[in-house]
C-alpha positions as CSV (number, residue, x, y, z in Angstrom):
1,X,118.0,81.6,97.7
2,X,117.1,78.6,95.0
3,X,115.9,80.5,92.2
4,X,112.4,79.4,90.3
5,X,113.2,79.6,86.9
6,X,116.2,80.3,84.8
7,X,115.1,81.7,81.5
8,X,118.0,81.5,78.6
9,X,118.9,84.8,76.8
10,X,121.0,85.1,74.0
11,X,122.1,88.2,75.2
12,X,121.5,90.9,78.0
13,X,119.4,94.1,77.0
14,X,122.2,96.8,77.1
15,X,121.5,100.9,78.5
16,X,123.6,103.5,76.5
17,X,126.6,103.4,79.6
18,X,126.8,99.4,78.7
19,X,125.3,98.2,82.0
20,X,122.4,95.7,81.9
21,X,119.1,97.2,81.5
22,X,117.4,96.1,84.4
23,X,113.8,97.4,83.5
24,X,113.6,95.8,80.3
25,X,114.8,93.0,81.3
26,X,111.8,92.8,84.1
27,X,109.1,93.7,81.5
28,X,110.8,90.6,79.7
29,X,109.9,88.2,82.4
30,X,106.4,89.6,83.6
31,X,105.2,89.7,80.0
32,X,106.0,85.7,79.8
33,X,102.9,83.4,80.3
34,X,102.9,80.9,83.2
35,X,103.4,78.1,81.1
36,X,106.2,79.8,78.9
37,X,108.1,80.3,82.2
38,X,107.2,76.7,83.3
39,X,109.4,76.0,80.1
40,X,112.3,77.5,82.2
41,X,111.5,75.9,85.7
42,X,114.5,75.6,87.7
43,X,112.9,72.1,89.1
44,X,110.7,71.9,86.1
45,X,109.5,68.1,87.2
46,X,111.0,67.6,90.8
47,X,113.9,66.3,92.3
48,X,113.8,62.6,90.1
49,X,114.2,64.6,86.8
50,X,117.1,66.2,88.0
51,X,118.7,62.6,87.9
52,X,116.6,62.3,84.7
53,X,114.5,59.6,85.6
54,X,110.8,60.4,84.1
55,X,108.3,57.5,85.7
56,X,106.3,56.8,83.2
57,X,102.0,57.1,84.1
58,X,100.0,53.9,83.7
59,X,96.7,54.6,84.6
60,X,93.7,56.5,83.3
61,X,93.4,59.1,86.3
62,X,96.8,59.6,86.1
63,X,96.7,60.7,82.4
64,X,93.7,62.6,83.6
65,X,95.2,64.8,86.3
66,X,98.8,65.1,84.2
67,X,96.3,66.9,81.4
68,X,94.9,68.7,84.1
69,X,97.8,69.8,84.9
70,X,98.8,70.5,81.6
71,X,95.8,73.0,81.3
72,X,95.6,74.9,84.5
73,X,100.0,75.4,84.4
74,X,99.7,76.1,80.5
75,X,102.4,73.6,79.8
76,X,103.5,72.8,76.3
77,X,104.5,69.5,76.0
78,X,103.7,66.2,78.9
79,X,107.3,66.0,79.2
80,X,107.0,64.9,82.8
81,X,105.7,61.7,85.1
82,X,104.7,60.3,88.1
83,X,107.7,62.1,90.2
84,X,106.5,65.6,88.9
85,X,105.6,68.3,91.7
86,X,102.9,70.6,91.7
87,X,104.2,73.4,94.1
88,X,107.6,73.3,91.9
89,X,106.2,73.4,88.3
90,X,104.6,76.9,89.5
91,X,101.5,75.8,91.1
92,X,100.0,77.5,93.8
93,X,96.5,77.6,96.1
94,X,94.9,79.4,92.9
95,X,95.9,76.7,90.5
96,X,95.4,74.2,92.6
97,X,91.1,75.9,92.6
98,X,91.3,76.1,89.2
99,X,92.7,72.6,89.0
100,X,89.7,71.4,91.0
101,X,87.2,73.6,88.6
102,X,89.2,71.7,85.6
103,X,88.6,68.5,87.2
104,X,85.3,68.5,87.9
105,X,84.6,69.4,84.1
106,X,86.1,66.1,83.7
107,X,84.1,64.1,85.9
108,X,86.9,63.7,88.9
109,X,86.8,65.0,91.9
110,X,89.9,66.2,94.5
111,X,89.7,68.6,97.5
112,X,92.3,71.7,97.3
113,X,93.4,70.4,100.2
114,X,94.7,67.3,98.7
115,X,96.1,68.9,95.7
116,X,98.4,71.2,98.3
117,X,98.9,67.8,100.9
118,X,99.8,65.5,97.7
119,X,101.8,67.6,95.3
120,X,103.4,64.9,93.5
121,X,101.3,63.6,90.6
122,X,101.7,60.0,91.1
123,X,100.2,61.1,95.1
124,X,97.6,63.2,94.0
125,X,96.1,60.6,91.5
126,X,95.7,58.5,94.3
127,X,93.5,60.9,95.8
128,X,91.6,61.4,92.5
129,X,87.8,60.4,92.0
130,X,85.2,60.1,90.0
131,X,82.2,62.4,90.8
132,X,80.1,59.5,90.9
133,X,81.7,58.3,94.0
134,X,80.0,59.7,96.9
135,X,79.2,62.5,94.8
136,X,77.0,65.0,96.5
137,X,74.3,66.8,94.8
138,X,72.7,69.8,95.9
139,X,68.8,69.3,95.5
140,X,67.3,71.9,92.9
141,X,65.2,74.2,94.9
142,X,62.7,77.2,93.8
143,X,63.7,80.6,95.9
144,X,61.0,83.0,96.4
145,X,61.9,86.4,98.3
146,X,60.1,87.4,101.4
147,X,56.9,89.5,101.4
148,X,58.9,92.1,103.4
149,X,61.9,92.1,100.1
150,X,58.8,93.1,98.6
151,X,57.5,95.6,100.3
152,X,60.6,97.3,100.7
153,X,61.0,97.2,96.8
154,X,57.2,99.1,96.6
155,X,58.9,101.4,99.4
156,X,61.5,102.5,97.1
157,X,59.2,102.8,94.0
158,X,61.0,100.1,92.0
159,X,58.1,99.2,89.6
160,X,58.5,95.1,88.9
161,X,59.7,96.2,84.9
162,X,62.5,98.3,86.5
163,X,64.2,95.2,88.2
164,X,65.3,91.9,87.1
165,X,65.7,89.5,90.0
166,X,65.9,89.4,93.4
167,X,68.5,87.0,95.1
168,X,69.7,85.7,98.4
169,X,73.0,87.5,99.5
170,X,75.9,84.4,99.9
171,X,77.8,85.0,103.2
172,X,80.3,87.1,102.4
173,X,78.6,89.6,100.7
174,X,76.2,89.9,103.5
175,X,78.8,90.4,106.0
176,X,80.1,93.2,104.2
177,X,76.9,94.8,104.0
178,X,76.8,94.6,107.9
179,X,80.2,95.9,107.5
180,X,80.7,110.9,78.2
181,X,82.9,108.2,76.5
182,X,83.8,107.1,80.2
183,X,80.1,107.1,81.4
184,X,79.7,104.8,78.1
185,X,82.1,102.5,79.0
186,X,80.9,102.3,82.6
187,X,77.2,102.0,80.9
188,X,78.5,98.9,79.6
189,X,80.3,97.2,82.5
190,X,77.0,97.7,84.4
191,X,74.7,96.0,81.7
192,X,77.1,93.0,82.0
193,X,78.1,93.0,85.5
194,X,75.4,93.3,87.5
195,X,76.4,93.3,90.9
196,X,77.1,96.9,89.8
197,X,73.5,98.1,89.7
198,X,72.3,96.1,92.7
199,X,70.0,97.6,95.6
200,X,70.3,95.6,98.8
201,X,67.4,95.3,101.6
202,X,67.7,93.3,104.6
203,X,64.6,90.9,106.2
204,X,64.6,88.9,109.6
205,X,67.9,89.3,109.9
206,X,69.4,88.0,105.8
207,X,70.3,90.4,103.1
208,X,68.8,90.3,99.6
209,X,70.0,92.1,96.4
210,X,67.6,93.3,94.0
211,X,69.0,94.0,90.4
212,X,67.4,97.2,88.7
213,X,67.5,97.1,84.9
214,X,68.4,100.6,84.5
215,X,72.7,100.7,83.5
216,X,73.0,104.2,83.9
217,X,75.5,105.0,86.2
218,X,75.1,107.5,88.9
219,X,77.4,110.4,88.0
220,X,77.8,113.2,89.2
221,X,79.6,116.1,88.0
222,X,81.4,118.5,89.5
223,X,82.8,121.7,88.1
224,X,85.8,123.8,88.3
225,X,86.7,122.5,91.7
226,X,89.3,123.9,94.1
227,X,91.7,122.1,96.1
228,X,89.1,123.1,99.4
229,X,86.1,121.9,97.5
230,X,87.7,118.9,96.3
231,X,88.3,117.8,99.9
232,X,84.9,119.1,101.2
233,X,83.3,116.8,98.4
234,X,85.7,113.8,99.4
235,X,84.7,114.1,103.1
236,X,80.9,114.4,102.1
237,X,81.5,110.9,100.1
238,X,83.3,109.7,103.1
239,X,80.1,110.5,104.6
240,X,77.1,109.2,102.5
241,X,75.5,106.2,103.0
242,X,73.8,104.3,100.3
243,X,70.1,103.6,100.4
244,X,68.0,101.0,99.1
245,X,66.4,101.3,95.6
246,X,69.6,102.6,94.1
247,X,72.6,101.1,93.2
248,X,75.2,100.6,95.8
249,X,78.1,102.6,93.6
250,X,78.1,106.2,92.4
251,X,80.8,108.4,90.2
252,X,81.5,111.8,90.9
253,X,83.8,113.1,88.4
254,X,85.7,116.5,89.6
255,X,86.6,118.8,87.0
256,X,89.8,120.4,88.9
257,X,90.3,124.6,88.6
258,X,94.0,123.2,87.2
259,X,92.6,121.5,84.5
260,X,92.7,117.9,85.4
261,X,89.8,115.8,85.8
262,X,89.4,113.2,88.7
263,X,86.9,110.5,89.2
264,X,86.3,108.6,92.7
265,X,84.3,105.5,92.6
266,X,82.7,104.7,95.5
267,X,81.1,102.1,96.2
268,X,79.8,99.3,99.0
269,X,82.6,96.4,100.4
270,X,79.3,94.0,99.2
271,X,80.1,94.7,95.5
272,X,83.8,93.7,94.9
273,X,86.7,91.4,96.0
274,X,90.1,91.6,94.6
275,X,89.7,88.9,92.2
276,X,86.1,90.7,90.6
277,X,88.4,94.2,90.4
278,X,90.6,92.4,87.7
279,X,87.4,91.2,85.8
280,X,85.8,94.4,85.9
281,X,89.5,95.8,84.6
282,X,89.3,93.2,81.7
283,X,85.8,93.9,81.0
284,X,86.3,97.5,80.9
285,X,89.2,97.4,78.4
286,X,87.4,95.1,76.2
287,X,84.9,97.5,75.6
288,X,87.3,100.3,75.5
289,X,89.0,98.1,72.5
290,X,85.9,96.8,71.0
291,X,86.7,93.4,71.6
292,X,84.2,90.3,72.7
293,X,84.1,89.6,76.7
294,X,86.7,85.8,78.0
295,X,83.8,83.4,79.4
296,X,82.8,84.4,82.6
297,X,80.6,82.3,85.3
298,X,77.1,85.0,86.5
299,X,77.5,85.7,89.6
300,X,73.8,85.1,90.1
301,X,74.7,81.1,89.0
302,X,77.2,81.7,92.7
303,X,74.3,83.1,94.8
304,X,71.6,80.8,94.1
305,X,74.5,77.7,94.3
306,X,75.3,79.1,97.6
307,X,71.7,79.4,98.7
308,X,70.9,75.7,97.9
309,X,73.9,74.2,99.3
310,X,72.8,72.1,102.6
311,X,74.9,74.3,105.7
312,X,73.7,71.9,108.6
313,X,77.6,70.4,108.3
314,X,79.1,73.6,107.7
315,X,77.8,74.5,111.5
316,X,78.1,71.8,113.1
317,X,81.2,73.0,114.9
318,X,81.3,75.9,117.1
319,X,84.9,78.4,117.8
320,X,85.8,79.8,121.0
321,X,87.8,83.4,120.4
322,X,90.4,84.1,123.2
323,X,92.0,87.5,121.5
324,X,91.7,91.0,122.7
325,X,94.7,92.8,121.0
326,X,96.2,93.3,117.9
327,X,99.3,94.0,116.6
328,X,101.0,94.9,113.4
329,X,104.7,94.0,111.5
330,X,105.9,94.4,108.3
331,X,108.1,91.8,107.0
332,X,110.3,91.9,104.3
333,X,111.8,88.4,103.3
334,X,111.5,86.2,100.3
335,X,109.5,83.3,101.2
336,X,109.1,81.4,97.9
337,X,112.3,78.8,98.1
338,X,111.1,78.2,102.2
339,X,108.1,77.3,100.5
340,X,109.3,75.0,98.1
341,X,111.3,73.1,100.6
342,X,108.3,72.6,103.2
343,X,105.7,71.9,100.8
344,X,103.4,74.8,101.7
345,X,102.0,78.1,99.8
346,X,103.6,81.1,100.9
347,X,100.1,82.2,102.3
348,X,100.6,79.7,105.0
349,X,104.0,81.0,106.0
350,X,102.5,84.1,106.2
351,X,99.5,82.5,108.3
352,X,101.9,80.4,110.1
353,X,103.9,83.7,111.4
354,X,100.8,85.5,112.2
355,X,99.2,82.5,114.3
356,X,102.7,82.6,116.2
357,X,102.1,86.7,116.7
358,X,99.0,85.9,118.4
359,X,100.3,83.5,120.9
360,X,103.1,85.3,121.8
361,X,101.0,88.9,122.8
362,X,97.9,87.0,124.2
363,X,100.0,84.3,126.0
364,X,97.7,81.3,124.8
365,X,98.9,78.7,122.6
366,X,94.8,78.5,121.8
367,X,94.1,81.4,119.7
368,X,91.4,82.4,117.5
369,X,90.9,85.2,114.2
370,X,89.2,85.4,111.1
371,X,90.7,85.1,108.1
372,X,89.1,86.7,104.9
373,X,89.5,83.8,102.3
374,X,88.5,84.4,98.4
375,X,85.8,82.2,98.4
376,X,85.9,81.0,95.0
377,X,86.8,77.3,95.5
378,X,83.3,76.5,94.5
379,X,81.7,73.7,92.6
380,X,81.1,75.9,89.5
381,X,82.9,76.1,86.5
382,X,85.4,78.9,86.2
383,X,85.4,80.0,89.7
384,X,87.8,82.6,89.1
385,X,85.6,84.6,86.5
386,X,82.8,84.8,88.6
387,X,81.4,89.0,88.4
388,X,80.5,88.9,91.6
389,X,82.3,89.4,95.2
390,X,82.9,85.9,96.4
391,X,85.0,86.4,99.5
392,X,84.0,85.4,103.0
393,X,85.0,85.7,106.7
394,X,86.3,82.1,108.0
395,X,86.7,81.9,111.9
396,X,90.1,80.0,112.4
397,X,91.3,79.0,115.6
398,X,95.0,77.2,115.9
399,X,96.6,75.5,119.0
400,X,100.7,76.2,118.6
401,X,102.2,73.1,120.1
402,X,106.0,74.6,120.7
403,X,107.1,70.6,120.6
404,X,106.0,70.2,116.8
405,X,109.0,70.9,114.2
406,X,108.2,74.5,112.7
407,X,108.0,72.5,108.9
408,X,105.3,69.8,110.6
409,X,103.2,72.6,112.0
410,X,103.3,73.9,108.6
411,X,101.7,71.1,106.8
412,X,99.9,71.2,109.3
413,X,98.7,75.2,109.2
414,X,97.6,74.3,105.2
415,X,96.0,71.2,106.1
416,X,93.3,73.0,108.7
417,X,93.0,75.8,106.5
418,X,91.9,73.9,103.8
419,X,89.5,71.5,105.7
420,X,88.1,75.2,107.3
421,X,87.4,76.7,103.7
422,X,84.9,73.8,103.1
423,X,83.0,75.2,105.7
424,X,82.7,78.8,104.1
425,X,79.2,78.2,102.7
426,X,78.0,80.2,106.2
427,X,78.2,83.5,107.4
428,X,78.9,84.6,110.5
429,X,75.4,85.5,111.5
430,X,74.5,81.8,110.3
431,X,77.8,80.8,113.0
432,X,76.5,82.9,115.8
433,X,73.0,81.6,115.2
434,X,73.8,78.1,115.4
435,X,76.2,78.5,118.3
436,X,73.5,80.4,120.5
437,X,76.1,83.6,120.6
438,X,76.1,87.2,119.7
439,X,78.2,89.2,117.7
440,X,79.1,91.9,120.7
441,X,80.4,88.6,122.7
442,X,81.9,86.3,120.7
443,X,83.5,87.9,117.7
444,X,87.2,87.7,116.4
445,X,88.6,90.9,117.4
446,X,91.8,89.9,114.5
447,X,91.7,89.4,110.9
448,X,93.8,88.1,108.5
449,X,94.8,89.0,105.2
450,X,97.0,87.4,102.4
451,X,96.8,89.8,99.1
452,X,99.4,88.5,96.8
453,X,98.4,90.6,93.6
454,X,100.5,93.3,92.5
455,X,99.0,95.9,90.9
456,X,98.5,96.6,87.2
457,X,99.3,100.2,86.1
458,X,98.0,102.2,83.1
459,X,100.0,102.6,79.9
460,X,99.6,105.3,77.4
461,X,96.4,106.6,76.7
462,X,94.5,103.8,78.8
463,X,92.1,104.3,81.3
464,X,93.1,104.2,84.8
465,X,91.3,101.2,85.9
466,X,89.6,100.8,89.3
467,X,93.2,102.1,90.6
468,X,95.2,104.7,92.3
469,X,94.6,103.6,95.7
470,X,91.8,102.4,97.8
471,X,91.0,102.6,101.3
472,X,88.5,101.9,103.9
473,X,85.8,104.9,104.0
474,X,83.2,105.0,107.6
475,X,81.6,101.4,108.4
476,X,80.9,99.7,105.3
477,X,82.3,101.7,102.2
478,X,85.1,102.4,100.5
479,X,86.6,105.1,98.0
480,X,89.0,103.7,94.7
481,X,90.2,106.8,93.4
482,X,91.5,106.8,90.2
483,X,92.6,110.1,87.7
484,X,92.3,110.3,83.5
């Protein structure tokens, strides 16, 4: 296994017995920043530097994309040229989004599917563009709801000065709709993020969220509560389904008979993605520290981009889905030096074995799933701060071609991927729409699922954040429990 960075100690953190303490010596390297492990890249600027040949840039763009680079790895120095390697210094498919996003600030354009095809610099200049060549730009439009939006909102006796806005669902978020101190603190989060006090109401067929202006949360309180009643109340949450004219999130908090105190957070698939659960985290301990909220992109700016955005390319193509079993296998291997070697993410190893899965047990070497994809390479700036659920379902189809070397079919794998997510502007009702199909008939019966993250745990006296565990909860819900 070719290691990723070696990081010089002066000397090993020591137990009492004398042996090497590994714990500290992990907290050591996870609290490093990316670019202060860069530093310590074991192929900091690829193969030619190794030799110590540094190819010096010449042009403008390339001075351009090595800052670039420079910003989204958190480098410290532009100790590195032409022969540098994106996929060795650290980079991955999220930097190479937020490389886009940093980009585009700058005027240039590049696909993240060329960043991941053309990971050396000199390469991926070539690629580069100014956003005035064949720049694209969505026409402004004015979005008025439907008179039904409306009169489900008069319905529910929302009273226009108890609602801000009223917005078109984006894709994703529509598909999963198909599918004291601490009440403060929530108070807060809501005010600011406020996809957390959003009602959603459906008309000829397309979701809209309404946003109330009342922040309370919706707490309840339950007292002195048994081991039986705590499960009855969990199975009754299990149960509920949210309605429209109240937020899509509630909060009982279960004061246990042993004198611990439990709060389950339950809330719609519509309001979160893994990415907007860190947010929320950060926002939350900001305001538990007193501190001033990073930048973050509305995700109301997301919505009505998504809205505008021309889809008649996005569905010009039409899938065919062959699969009718599934089939699951954990797999424990490291992945990252395979990766390095082939030129791919480990994602699309991961993709790449699962594709394989499904040819061998449906016996096609056509095969078809969905694959649930972030979302959040968007032409906005800071995609990744966006306080909103961004993720989408893409249908993916691949043809395995046993004749094509496993490291070809690879590049491959990433390339298609890529070329599908600039598609994921549509839903899957848009898809079936435009294809003349139907849900019942045509739908992936497989999904995909790539969830790097690991996650953060509580330290001291902090709040456990949006954690413990979560897990799927009847059709379209799901229960994070967490504990104080």
């Amino acid at each position: 296994m070719i290691p990723n960075a070696i990081v010089p100690l002066s000397s090993l953190p020591r137990l009492p017995s004398g042996k090497a303490n590994r714990k500290q010596l992990k907290a050591m390297v996870q609290s490093l920043t990316q670019g202060e492990l860069a530093k310590s890249s074991f192929d900091k600027i690829g193969k030619a530097q190794s030799k110590g040949a540094v190819m010096p840039l010449v042009s403008e763009t390339q001075k351009v994309l090595q800052q670039g680079w420079i910003e989204t790895l958190q480098f410290a120095d532009d100790q590195f040229g032409l022969e540098a390697d994106f996929l060795s210094l650290s980079g991955d498919s999220i930097a190479a989004i937020n490389l886009v996003s940093s980009l585009r600030r700058k005027e240039f354009k590049i696909s993240v599917r060329d960043v991941l095809k053309y990971p050396g610099l000199g390469a991926m200049a070539d690629q580069l563009k100014g956003e005035s060549d064949n720049a694209q730009e969505i026409q402004q439009q004015t979005f008025t709801p439907p008179s039904e939006a409306d009169a489900a909102i008069a319905v529910a006796g929302l009273q226009p000065a108890e609602y801000e806005y009223i917005y078109p669902c984006p894709p994703g978020q529509a598909e999963f709709l198909t599918q004291e101190q601490w009440i403060d603190l929530v108070r807060q989060l809501t005010t600011t993020n406020k996809i957390l006090r959003t009602t959603f109401t459906r008309c000829h067929g397309k979701w809209y969220g309404v946003v109330v202006r009342d922040a309370n949360p919706v707490v309840e309180i339950y007292e002195n509560v048994s081991d039986e009643q705590r499960n009855q109340i969990i199975k009754t949450l299990d149960h509920h389904r949210f309605v429209f004219g109240r937020p899509f999130i509630r909060y009982p908090i279960l004061q246990l008979s042993t004198g611990e105190t439990e709060i389950v957070t339950k809330l719609d698939h519509g309001l979160y993605d893994g990415t907007l659960l860190r947010i929320f985290a950060e926002h939350f301990e900001a305001y538990q520290h007193n501190l001033p909220l990073e930048r973050f992109t509305p995700f109301k700016a997301f919505a009505f981009h998504i809205w505008q955005i021309d889809k008649s390319r996005a569905l010009s193509s039409t899938t065919e889905p062959r699969i009718n079993s599934v089939h699951v296998q954990t797999i424990n291997l490291e992945f990252d030096a395979f990766a390095k070697t082939t030129g791919v993410t480990v994602s699309i190893i991961f993709q790449f074995i699962f594709q394989l899965r499904l040819a061998l047990r449906s016996n096609h070497r056509d095969v078809a799933f969905d694959y649930l994809y972030t979302g959040r390479n968007i032409d906005l700036p800071d995609p990744q701060t966006i306080n909103g659920t961004c993720e989408n379902l893409l249908p993916v189809r691949s043809k395995i071609d046993p004749s094509m070397p496993v490291s070809e079919f690879l590049r491959q794998t990433q390339d298609e991927f890529w070329q599908y997510t600039e598609n994921s502007t549509v839903g899957m009702d848009e898809i079936h729409e435009a294809c003349a199909t139907t849900r019942e008939g045509f739908s992936n019966k497989t999904l995909f699922l790539f969830q790097p993250f690991e996650p953060a745990t509580a330290t001291g006296k902090q709040y456990q954040k949006f954690g413990g565990h979560g897990q799927v909860r009847g059709d379209d819900a799901a229960a994070i429990r967490g504990g104080l």
